[in-house]
N, C-alpha and C positions, 0 to 999 in steps of 0.2 A: 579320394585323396584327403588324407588331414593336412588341415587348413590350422593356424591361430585365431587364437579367440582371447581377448581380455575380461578375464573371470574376476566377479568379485566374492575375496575367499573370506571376509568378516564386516562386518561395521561397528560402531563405537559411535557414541556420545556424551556430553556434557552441558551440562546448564547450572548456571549461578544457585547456589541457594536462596538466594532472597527473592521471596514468592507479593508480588503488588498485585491484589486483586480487583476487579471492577469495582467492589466497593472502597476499596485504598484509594483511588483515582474520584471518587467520588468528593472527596474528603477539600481536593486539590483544584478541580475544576468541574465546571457545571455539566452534569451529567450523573448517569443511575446505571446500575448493572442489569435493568431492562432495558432500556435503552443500546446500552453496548450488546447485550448478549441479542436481541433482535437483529441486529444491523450487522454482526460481525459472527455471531456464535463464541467469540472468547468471553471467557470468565475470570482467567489471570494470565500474570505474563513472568517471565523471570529476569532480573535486571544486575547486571552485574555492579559490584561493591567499588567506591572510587578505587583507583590503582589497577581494577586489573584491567589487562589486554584482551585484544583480539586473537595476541598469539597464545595468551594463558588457556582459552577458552580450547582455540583449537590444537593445542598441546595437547588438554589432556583427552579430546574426543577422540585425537590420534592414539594416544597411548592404548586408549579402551578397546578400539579397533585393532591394534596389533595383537594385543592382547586373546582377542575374540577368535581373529584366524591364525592364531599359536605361528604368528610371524617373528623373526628380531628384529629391532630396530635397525643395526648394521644392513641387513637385505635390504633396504630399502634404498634405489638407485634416481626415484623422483618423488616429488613431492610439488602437488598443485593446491593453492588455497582458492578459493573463492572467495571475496569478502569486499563489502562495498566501504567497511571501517578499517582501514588499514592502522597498525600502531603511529607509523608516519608515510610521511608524502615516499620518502624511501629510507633506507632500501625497503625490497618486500618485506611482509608478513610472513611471507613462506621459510625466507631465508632462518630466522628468528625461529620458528620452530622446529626447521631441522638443527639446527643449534641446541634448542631444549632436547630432541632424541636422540642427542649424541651422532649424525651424521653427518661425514664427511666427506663420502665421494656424490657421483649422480649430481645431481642440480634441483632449484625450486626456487617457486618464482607463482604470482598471484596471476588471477583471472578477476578483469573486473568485468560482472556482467548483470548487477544488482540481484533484483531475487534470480535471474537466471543463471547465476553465477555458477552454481552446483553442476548443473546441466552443461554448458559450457564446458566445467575443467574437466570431467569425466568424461565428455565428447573427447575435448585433446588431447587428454591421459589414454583417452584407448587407441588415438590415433598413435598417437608416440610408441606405446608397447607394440603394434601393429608391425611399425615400420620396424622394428627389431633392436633398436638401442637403446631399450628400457627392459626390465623384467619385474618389479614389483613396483609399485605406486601406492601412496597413500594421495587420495583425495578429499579435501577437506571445504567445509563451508562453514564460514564461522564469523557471527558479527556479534555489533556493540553497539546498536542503530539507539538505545536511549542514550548516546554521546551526541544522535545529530536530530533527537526530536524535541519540536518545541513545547514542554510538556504544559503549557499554559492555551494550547492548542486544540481542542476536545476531538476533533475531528483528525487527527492524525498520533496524537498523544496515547491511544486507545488501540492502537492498531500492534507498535513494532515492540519487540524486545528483543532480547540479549539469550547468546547458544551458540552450539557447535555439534557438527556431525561430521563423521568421516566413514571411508570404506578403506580397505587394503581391495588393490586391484592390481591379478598379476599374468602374467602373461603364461598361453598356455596351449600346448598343441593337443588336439583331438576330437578336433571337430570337422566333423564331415561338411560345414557349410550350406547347414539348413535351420529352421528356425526350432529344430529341435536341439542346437546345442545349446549348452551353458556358456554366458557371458553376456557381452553386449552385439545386439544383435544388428541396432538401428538407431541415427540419431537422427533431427531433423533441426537445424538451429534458425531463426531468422532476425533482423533486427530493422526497425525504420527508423531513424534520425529525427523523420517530420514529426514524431509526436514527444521527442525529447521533455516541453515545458509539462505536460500532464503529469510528470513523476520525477521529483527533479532536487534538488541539494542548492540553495540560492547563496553558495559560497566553494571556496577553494583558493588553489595559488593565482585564478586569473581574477579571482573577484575581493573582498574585503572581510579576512578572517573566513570560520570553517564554517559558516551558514546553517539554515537548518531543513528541514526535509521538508517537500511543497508540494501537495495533489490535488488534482481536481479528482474528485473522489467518484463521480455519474460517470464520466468519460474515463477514466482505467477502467473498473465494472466492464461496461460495454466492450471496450475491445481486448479484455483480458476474456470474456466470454466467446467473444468471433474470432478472436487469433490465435487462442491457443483452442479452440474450438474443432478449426480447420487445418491445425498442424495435426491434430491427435489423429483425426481423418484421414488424411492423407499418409500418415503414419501404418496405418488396420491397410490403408486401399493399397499404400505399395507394397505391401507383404500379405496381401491377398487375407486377411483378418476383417473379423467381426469384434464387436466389446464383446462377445460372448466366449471369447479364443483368451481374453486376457484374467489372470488371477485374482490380481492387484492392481489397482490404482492409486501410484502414490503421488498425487499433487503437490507443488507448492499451497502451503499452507497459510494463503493470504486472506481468505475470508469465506465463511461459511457458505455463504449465498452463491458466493462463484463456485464453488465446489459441487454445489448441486445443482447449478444450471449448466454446467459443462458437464455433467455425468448425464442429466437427462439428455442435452440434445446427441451425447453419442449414443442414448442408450446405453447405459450401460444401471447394473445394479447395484443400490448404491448398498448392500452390502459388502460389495466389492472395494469400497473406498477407507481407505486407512485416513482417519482425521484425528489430526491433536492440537489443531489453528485455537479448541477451546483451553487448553491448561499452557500451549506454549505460546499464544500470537503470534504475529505474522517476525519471523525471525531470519528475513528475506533469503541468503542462499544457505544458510542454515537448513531453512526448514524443512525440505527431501530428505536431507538425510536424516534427522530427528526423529521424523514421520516414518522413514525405513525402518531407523533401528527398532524403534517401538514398535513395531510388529513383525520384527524377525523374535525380539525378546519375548513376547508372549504369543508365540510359536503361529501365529498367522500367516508368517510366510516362510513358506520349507523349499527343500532346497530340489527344484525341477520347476518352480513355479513361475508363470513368464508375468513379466512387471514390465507397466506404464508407468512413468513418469512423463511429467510436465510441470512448464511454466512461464510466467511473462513478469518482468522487469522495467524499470526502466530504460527511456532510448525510444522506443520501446524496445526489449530484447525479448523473443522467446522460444520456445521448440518445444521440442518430445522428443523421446527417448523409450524403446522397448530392450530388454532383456533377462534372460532367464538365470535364475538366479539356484 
């Protein structure tokens, strides 16, 4: 019997032109581009110009996306942002750029889930198409995190920049309901509340003014390796999968070292890992899809290939995510 499945039929991105490199930051605060690139694997980051937004960003990743699955903006009946920088407190970001693509029916509306943000909207974006009162989606991840980093901070200053990714994801019947079809096959989301202070923003409307970004850098590490470790796991084990069964692995793109110590402990190889944590840093729910695009662009990922993703946030928030693309 065909079943629906939420296909994604393009991606798209964008990033600021203005390239800060570990040696820029050098300039600014005490620290070398040995140092950062050991610790982190990035080498630059790209930072958006004053004035613009989070919705400029994720405008135009949209746009490139529609563009890419020869969609029109009119078809588009929802629209999910991800984004821990919103333009303001409200309304959404979302609303804001379906504005900019001239859209007027459907609905849109943000997912706040930090870096897991991505994961998240495209979780509920498939749920929505599922249930049947959506048919094309644009979902977007798009922040502005050097608005909330203390760039006088070496240990965090180093890490976030400024982007935007999106997919078009649309609803679509013909799938026999095996993991051999196309779309999203499987999510897996989790969040704890107890580790909230490890990763965290020391401002907002309950605190004084918009604060700035705060981690204890040893303890994220650690249970961004054990938690999104054991979701990937449990991911492979309830669909009856090995890392040997998967194409790609497209991680959040938060730091070099995590990348490789959660590739080895599932086994998996790490040519199999799409990395660009070194030319875009950590660009929290941006960064999946960035790291998507850029290797649908230079033809690494074709279309039958089944793709992991993951990631962990703050809160802590995090999951995984398989489908064939």
């Amino acid at each position: 019997m065909s079943i629906l499945r939420s296909v994604i039929t393009g991606s798209g991105s964008y990033l600021p032109p203005n390239i800060v490199t570990n040696a820029d930051l050098a300039k600014k605060v005490d620290t070398t581009d040995e140092w950062i690139t050991s610790r982190t694997g990035i080498k630059e980051r790209r930072i958006a110009d004053e004035g613009v937004l989070t919705s400029d960003l994720g405008t135009a990743a949209a746009k490139d996306a529609l563009k890419n699955a020869n969609v029109d903006a009119s078809e588009i009946d929802l629209i999910i942002l991800a984004t821990a920088t919103p333009n303001r407190i409200f309304p959404s970001t979302a609303i804001t750029i379906q504005a900019n693509l001239g859209i007027t029916k459907g609905c849109a509306f943000d997912v706040q889930a930090v870096c897991s943000g991505f994961l998240y909207a495209l979780t509920v974006a498939d749920n929505m198409l599922q249930a049947g009162n959506f048919k094309k989606a644009i979902v977007i991840g798009a922040e502005t995190f050097s608005r909330i980093v203390d760039w006088e901070d070496r240990a965090t200053c180093v890490l976030f920049a400024d982007g935007a990714g999106a997919v078009i994801l649309e609803s679509q019947t013909g799938g026999e309901g095996t993991l051999a079809d196309r779309g999203v096959l499987y999510s897996h989301l989790r969040s704890d509340g107890r580790y909230e202070d490890m990763l965290y923003v020391d401002g907002g409307p309950g605190k004084s003014g918009t604060g700035f970004l705060k981690m204890a850098g040893k303890d994220v590490f650690k249970h961004a390796v054990s938690k999104i470790g054991s979701s990937i796991e449990q991911a492979l084990s309830d669909n009856g999968l090995t890392s040997d069964d998967i194409d790609w692995f497209v991680p959040h793109q938060a730091n070099k070292r995590i990348l490789d110590a959660v590739a080895k402990r599932i086994k998996l190889d790490e040519d199999k890992v799409v990395v660009t944590v070194h030319k875009h840093a950590n660009t929290s729910a941006a960064s999946i899809p960035l790291a998507l695009h850029d290797a649908v662009l230079d033809g690494r990922i074709k279309k039958g290939d089944l793709i992991l993703i993951e990631a962990l946030g703050g809160g802590f928030t995090w999951g995984s995510m398989l489908f064939r693309w």
